[in-house]
PDB file of N, H, CA, C and O in Angstrom:
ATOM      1  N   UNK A   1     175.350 172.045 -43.400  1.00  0.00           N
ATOM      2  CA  UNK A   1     174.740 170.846 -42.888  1.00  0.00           C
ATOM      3  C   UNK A   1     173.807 170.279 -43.958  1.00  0.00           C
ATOM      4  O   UNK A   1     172.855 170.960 -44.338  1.00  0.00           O
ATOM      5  N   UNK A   2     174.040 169.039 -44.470  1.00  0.00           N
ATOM      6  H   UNK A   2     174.813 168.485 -44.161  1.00  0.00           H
ATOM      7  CA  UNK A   2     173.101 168.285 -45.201  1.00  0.00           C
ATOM      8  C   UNK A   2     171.895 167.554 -44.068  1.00  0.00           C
ATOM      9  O   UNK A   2     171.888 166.983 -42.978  1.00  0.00           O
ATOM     10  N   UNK A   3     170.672 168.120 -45.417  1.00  0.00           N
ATOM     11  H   UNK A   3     170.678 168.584 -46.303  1.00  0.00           H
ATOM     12  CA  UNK A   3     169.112 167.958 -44.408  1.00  0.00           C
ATOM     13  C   UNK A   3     168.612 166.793 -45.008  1.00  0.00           C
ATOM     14  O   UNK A   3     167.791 166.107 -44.400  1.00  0.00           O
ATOM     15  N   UNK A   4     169.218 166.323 -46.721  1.00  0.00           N
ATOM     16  H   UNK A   4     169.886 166.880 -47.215  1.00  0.00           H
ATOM     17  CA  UNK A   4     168.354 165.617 -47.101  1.00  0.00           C
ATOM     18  C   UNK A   4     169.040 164.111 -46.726  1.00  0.00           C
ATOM     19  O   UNK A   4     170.261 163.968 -46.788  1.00  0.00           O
ATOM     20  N   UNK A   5     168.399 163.320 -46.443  1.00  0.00           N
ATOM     21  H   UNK A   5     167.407 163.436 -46.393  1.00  0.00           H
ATOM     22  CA  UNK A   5     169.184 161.732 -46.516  1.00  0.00           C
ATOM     23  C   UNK A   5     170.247 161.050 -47.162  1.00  0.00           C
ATOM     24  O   UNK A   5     171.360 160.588 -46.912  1.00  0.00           O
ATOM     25  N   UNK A   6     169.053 161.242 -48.550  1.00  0.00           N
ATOM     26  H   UNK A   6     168.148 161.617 -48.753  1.00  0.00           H
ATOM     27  CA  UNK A   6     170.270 160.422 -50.138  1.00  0.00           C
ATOM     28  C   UNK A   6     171.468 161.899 -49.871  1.00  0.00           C
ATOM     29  O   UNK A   6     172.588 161.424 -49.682  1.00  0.00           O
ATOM     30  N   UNK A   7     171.494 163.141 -49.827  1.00  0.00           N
ATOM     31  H   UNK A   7     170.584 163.527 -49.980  1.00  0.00           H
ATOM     32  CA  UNK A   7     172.638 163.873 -50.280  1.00  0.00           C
ATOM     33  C   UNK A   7     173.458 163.610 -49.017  1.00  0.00           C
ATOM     34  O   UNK A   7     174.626 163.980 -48.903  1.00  0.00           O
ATOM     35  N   UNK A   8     172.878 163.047 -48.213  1.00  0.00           N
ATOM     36  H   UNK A   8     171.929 162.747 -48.306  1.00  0.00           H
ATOM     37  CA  UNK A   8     173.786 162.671 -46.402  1.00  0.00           C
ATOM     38  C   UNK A   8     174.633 161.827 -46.414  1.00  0.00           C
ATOM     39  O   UNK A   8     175.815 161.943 -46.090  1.00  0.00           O
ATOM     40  N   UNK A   9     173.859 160.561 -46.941  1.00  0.00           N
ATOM     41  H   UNK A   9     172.899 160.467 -47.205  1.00  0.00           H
ATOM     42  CA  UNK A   9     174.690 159.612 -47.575  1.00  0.00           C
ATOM     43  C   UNK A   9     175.671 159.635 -48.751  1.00  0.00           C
ATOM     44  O   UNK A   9     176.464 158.723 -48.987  1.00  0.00           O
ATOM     45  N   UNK A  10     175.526 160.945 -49.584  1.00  0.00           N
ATOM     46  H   UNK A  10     174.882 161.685 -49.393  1.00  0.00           H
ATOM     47  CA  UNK A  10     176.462 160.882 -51.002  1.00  0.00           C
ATOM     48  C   UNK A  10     177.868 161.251 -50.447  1.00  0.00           C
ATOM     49  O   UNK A  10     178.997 160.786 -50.597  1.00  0.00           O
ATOM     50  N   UNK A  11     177.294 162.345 -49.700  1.00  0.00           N
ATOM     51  H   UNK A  11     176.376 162.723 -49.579  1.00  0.00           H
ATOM     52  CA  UNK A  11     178.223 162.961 -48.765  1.00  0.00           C
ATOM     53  C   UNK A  11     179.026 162.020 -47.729  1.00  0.00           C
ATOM     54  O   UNK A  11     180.071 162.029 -48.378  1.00  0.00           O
ATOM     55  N   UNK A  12     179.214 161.530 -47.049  1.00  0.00           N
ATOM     56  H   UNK A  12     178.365 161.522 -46.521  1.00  0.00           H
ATOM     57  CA  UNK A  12     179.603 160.704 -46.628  1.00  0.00           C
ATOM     58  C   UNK A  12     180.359 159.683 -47.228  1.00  0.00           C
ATOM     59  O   UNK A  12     181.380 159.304 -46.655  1.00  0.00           O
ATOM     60  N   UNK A  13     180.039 159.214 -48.221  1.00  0.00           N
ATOM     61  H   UNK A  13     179.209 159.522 -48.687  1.00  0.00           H
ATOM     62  CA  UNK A  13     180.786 158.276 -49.140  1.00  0.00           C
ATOM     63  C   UNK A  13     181.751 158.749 -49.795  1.00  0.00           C
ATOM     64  O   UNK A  13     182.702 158.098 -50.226  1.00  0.00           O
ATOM     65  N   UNK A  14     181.486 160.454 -49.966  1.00  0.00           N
ATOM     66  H   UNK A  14     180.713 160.984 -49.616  1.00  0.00           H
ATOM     67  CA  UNK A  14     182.430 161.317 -50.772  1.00  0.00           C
ATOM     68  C   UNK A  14     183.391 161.624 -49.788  1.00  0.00           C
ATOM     69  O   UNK A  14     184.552 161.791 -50.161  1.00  0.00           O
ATOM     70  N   UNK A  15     182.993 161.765 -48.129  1.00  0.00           N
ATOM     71  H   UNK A  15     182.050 161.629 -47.826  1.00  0.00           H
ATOM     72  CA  UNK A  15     184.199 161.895 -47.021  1.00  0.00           C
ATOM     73  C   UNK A  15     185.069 160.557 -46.769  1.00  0.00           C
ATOM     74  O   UNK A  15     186.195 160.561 -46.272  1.00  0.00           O
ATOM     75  N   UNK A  16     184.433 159.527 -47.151  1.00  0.00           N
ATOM     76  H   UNK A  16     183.519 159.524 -47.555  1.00  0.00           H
ATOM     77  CA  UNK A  16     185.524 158.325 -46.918  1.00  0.00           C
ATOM     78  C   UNK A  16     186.115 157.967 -47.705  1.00  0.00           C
ATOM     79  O   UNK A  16     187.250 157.605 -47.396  1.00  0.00           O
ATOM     80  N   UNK A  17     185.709 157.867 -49.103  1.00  0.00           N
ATOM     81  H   UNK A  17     184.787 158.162 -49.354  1.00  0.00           H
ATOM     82  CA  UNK A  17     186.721 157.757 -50.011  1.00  0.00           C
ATOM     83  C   UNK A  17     187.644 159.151 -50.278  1.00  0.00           C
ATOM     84  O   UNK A  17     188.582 158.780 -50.983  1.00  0.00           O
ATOM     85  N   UNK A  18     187.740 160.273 -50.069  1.00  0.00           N
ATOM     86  H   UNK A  18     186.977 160.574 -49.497  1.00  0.00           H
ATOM     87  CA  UNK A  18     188.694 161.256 -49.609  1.00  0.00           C
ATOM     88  C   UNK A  18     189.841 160.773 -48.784  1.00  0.00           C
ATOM     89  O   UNK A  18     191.033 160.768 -49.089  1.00  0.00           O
ATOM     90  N   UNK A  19     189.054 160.218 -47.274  1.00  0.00           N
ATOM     91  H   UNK A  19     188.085 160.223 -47.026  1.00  0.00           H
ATOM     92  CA  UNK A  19     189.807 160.270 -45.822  1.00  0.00           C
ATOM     93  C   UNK A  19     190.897 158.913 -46.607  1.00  0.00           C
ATOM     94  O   UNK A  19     192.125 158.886 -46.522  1.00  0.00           O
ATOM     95  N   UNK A  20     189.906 157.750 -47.439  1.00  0.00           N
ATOM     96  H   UNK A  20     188.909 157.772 -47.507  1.00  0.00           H
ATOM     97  CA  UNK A  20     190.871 156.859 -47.399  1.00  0.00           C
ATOM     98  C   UNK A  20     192.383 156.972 -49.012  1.00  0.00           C
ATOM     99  O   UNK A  20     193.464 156.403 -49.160  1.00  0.00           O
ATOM    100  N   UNK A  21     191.710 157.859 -49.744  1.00  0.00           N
ATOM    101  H   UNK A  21     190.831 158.321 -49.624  1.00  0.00           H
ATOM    102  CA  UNK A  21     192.622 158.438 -50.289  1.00  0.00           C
ATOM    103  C   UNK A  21     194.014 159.384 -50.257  1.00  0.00           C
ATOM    104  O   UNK A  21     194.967 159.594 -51.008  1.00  0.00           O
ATOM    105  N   UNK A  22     193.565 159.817 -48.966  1.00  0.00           N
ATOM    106  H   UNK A  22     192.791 159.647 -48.357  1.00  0.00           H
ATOM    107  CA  UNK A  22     194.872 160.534 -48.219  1.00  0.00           C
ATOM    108  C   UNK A  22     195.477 159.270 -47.341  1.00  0.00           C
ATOM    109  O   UNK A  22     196.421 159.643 -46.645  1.00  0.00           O
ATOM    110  N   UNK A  23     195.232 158.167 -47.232  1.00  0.00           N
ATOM    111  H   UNK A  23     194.465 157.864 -47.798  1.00  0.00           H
ATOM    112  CA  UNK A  23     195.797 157.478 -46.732  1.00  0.00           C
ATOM    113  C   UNK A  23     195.271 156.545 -45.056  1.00  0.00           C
ATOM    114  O   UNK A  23     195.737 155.604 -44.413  1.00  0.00           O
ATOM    115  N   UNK A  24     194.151 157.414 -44.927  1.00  0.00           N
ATOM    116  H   UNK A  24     193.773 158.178 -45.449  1.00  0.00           H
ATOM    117  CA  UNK A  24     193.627 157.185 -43.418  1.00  0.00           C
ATOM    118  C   UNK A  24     193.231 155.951 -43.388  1.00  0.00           C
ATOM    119  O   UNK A  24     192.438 155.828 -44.322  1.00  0.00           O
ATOM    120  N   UNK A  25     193.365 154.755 -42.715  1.00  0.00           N
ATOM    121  H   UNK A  25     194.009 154.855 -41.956  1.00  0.00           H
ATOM    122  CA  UNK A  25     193.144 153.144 -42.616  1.00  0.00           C
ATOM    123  C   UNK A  25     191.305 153.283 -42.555  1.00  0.00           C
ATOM    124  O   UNK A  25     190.611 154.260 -42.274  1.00  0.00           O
ATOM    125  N   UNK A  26     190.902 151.831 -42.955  1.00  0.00           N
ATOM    126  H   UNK A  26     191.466 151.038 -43.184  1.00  0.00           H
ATOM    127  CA  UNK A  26     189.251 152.019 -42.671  1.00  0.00           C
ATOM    128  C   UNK A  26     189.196 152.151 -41.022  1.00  0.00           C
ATOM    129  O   UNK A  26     188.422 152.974 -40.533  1.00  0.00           O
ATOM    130  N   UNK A  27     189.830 151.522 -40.372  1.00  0.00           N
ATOM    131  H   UNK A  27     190.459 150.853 -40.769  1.00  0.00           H
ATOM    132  CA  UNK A  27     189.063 151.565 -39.121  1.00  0.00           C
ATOM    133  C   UNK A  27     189.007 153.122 -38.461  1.00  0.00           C
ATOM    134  O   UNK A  27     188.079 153.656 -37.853  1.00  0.00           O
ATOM    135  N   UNK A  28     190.013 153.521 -38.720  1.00  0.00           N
ATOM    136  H   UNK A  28     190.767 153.087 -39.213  1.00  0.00           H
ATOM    137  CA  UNK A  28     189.830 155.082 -38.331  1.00  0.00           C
ATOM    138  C   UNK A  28     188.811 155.316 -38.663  1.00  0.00           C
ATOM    139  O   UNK A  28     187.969 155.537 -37.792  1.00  0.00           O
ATOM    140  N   UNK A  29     188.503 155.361 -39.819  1.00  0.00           N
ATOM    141  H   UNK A  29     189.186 155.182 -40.526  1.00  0.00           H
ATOM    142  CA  UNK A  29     187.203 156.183 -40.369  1.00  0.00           C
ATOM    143  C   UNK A  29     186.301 155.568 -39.787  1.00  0.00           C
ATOM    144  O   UNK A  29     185.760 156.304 -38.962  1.00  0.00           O
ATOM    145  N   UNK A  30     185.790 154.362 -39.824  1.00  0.00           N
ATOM    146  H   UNK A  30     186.230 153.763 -40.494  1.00  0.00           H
ATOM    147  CA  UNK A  30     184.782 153.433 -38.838  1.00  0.00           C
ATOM    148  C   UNK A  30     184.901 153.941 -37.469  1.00  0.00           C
ATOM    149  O   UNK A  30     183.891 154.494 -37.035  1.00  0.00           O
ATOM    150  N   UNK A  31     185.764 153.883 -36.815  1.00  0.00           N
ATOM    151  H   UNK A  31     186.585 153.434 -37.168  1.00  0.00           H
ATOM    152  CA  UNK A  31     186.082 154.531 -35.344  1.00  0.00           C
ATOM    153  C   UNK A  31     185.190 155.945 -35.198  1.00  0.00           C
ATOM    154  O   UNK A  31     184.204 155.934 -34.461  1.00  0.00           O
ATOM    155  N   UNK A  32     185.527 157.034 -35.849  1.00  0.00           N
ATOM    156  H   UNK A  32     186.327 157.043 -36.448  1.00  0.00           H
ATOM    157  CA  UNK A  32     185.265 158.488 -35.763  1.00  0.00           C
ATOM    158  C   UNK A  32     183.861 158.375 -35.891  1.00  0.00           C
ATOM    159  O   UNK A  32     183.137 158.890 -35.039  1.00  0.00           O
ATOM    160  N   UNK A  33     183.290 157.628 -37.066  1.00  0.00           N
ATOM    161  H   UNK A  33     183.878 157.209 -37.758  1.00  0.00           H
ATOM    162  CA  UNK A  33     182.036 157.580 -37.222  1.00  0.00           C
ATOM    163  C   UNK A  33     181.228 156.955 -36.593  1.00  0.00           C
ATOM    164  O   UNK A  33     180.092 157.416 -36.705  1.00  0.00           O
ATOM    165  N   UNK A  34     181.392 155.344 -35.428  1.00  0.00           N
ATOM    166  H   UNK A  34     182.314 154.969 -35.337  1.00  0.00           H
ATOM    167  CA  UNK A  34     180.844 155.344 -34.156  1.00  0.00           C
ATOM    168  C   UNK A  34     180.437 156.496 -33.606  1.00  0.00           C
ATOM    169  O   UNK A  34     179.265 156.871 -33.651  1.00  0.00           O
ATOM    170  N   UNK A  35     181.692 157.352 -32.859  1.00  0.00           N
ATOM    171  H   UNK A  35     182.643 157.047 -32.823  1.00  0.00           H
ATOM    172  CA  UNK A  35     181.798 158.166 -32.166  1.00  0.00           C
ATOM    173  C   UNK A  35     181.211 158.950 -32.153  1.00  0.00           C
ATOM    174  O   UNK A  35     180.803 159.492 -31.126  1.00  0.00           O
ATOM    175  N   UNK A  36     180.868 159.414 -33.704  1.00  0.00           N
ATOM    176  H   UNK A  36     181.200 158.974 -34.538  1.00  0.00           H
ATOM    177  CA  UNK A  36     179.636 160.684 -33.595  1.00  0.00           C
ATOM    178  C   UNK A  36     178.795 159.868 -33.862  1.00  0.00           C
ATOM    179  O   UNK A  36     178.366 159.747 -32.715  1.00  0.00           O
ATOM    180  N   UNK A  37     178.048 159.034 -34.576  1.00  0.00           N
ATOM    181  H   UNK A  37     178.396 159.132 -35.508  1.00  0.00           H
ATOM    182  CA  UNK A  37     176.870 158.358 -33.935  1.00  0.00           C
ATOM    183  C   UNK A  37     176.475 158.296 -32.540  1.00  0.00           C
ATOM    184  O   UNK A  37     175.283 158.231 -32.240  1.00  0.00           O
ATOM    185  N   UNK A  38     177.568 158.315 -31.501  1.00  0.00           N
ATOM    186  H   UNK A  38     178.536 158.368 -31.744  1.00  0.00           H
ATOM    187  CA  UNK A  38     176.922 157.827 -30.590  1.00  0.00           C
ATOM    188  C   UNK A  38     176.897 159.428 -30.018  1.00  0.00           C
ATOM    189  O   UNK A  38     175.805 159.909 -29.716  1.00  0.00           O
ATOM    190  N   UNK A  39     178.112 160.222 -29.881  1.00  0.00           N
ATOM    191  H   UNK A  39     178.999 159.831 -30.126  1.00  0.00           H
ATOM    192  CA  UNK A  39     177.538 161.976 -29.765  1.00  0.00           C
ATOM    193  C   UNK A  39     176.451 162.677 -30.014  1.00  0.00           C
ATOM    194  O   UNK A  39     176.050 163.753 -29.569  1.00  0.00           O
ATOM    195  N   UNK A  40     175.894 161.704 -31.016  1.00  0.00           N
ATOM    196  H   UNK A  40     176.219 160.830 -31.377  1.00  0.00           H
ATOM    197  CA  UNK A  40     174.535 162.837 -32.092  1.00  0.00           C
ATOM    198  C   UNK A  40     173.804 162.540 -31.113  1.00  0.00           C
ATOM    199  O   UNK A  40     173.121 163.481 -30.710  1.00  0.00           O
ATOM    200  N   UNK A  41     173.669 161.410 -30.479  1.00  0.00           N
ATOM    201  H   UNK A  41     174.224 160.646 -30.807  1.00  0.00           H
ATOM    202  CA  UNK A  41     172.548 160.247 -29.972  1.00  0.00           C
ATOM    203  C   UNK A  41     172.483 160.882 -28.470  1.00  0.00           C
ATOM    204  O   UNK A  41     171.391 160.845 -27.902  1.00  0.00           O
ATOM    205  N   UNK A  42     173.419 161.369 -27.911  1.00  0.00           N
ATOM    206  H   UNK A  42     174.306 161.399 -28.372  1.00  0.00           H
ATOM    207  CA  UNK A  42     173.388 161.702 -26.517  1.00  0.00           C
ATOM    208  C   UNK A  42     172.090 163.081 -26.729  1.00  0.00           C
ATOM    209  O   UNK A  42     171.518 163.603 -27.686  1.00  0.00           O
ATOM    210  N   UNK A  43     172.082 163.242 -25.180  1.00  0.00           N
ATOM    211  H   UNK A  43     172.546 162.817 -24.403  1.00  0.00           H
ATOM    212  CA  UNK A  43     170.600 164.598 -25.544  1.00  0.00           C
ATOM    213  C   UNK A  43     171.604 165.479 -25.110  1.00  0.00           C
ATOM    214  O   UNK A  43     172.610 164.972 -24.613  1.00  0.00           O
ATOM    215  N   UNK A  44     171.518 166.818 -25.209  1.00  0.00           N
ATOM    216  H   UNK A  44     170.701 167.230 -25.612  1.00  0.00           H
ATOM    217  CA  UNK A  44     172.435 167.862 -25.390  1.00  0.00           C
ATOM    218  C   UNK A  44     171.715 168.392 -23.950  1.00  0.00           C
ATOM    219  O   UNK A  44     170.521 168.689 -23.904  1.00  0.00           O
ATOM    220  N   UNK A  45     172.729 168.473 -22.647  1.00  0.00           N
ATOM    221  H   UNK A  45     173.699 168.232 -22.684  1.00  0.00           H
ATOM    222  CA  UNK A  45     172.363 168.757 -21.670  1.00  0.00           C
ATOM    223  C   UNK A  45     173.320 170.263 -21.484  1.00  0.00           C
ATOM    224  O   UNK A  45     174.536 170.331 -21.667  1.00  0.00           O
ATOM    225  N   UNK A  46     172.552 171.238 -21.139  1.00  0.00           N
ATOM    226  H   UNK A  46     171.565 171.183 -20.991  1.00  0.00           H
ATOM    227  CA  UNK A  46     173.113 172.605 -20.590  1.00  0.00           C
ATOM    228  C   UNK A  46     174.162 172.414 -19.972  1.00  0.00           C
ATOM    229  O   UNK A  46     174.031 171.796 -18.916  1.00  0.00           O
ATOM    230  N   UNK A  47     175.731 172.904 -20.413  1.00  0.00           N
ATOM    231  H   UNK A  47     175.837 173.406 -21.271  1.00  0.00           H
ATOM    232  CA  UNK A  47     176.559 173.018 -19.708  1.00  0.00           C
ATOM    233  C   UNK A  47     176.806 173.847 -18.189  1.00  0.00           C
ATOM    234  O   UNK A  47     175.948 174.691 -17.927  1.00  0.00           O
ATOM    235  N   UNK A  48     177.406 173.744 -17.646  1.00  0.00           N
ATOM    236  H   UNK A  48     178.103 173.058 -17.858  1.00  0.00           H
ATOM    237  CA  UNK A  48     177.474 174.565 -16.197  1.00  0.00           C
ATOM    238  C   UNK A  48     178.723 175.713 -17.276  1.00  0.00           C
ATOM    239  O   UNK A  48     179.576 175.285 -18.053  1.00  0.00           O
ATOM    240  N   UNK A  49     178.342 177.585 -16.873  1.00  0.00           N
ATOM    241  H   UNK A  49     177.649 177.933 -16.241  1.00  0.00           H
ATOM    242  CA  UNK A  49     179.293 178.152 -17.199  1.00  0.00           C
ATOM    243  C   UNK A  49     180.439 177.947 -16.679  1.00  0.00           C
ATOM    244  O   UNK A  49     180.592 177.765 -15.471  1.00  0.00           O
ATOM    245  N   UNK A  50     181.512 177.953 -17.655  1.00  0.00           N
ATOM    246  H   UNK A  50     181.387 178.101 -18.636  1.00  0.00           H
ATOM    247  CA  UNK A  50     182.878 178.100 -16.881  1.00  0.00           C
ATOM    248  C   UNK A  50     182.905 179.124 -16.452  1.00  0.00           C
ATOM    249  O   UNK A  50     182.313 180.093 -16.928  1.00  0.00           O
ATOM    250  N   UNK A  51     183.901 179.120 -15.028  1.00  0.00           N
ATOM    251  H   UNK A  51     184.381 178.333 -14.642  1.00  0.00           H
ATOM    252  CA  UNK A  51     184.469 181.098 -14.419  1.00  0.00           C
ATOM    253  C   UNK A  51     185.826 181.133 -15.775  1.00  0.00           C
ATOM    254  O   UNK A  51     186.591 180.352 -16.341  1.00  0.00           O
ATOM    255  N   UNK A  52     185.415 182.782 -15.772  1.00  0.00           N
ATOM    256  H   UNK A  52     184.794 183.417 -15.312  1.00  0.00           H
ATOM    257  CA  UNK A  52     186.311 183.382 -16.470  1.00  0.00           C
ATOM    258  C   UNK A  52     187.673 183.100 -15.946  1.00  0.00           C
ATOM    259  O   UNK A  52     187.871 182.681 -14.806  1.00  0.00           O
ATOM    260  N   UNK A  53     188.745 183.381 -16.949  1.00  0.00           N
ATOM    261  H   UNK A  53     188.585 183.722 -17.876  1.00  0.00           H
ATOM    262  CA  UNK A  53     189.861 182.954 -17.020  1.00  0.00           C
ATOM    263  C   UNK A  53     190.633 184.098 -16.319  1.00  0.00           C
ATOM    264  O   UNK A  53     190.631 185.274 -16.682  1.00  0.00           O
ATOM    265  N   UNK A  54     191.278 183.590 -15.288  1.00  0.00           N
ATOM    266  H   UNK A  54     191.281 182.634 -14.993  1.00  0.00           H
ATOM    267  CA  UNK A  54     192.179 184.333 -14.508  1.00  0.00           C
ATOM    268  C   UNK A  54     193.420 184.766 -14.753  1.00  0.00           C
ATOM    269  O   UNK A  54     194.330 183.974 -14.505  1.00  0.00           O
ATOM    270  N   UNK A  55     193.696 185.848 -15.190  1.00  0.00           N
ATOM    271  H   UNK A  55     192.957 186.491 -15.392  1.00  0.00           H
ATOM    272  CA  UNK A  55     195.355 186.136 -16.058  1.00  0.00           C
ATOM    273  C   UNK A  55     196.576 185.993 -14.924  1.00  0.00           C
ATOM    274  O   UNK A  55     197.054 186.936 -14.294  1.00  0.00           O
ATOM    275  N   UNK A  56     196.903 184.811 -14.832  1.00  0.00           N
ATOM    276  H   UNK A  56     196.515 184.045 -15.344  1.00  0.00           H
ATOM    277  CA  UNK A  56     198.196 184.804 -13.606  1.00  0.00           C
ATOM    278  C   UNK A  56     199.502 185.555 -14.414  1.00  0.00           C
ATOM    279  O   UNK A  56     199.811 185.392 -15.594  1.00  0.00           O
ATOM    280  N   UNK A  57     200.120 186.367 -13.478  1.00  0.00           N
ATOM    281  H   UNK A  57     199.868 186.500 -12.519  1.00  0.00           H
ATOM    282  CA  UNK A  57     201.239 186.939 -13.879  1.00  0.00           C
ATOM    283  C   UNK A  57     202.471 186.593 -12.964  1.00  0.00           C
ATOM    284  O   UNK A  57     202.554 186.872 -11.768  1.00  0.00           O
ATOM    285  N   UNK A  58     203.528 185.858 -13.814  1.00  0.00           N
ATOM    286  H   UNK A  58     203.460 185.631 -14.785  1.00  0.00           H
ATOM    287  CA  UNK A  58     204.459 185.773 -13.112  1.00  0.00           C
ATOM    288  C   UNK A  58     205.649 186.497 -13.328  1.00  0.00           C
ATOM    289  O   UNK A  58     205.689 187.644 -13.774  1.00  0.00           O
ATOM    290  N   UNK A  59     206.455 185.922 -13.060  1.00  0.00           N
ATOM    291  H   UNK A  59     206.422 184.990 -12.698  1.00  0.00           H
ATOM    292  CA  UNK A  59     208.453 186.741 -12.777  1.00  0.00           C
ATOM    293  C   UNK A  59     209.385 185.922 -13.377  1.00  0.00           C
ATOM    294  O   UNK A  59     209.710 184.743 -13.234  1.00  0.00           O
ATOM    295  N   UNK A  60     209.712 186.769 -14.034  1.00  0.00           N
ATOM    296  H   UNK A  60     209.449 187.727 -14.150  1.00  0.00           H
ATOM    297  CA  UNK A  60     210.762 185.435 -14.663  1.00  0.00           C
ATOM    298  C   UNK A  60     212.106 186.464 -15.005  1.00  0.00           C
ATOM    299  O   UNK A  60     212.099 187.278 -15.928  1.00  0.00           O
ATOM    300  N   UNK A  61     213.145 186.269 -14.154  1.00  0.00           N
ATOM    301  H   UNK A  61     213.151 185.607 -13.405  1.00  0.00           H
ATOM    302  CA  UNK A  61     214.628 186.274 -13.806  1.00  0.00           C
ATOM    303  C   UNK A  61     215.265 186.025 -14.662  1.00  0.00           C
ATOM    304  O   UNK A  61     214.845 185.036 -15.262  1.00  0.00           O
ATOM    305  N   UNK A  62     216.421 186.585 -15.197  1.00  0.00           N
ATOM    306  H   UNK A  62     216.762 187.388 -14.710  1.00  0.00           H
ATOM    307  CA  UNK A  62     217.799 186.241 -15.836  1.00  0.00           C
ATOM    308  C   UNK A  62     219.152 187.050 -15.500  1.00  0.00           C
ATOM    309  O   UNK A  62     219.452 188.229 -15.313  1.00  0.00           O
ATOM    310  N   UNK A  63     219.732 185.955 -15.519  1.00  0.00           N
ATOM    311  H   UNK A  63     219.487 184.997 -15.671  1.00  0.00           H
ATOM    312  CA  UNK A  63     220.791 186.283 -14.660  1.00  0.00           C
ATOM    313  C   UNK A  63     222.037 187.541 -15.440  1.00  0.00           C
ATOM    314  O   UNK A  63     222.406 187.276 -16.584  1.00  0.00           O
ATOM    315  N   UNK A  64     222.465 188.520 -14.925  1.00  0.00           N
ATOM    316  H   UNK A  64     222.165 188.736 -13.996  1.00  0.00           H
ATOM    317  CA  UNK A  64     223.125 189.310 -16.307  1.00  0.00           C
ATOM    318  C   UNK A  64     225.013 188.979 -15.808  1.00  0.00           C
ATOM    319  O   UNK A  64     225.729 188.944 -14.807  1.00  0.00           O
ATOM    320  N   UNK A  65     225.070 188.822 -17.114  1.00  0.00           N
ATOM    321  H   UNK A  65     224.488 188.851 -17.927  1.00  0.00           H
ATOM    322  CA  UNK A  65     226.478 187.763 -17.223  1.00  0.00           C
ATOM    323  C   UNK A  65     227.164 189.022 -18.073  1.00  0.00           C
ATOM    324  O   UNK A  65     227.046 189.102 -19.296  1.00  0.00           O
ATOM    325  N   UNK A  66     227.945 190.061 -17.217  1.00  0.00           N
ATOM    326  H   UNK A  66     228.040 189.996 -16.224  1.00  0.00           H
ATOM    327  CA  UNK A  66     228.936 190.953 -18.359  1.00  0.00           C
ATOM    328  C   UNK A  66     229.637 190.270 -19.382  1.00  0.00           C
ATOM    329  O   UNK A  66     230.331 190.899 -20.181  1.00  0.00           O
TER     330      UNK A  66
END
C-alpha cells in the first residue's frame, strides 16, 4: 500500500498507462476507478457472520450398459 501522495499518484499513472497498454479502453479504467473512489468513501460497517457451509451430498446413478 502506497502512504505517500506524490508516490500514489506516480503509481497510478504507472497502472493506467500499463492497463491502457495491454489494450484496456480509457473508460474502463475511468469506470473501476469511480468505483473504488466511491468504495474507499463508504465507512466499513461490520459484516453479519456467514453460517458455515453445509456439505450437501448427493447420488448420482449410471446406468451399466454390458
Amino acid at each position: 500500500m502506497v502512504t505517500e501522495e506524490q508516490d500514489s499518484q506516480a503509481e497510478e499513472a504507472h497502472i493506467q498507462e500499463a492497463l491502457s497498454r495491454c489494450g484496456y479502453p480509457k473508460w474502463t479504467i475511468k469506470r473501476v476507478k469511480s468505483n473504488m473512489e466511491v468504495e474507499k468513501g463508504k465507512s466499513k460497517k461490520k459484516k453479519k457472520p456467514r453460517p458455515k457451509s453445509v456439505d450437501h451430498k448427493t447420488l448420482v446413478m449410471t446406468p451399466y450398459i454390458p
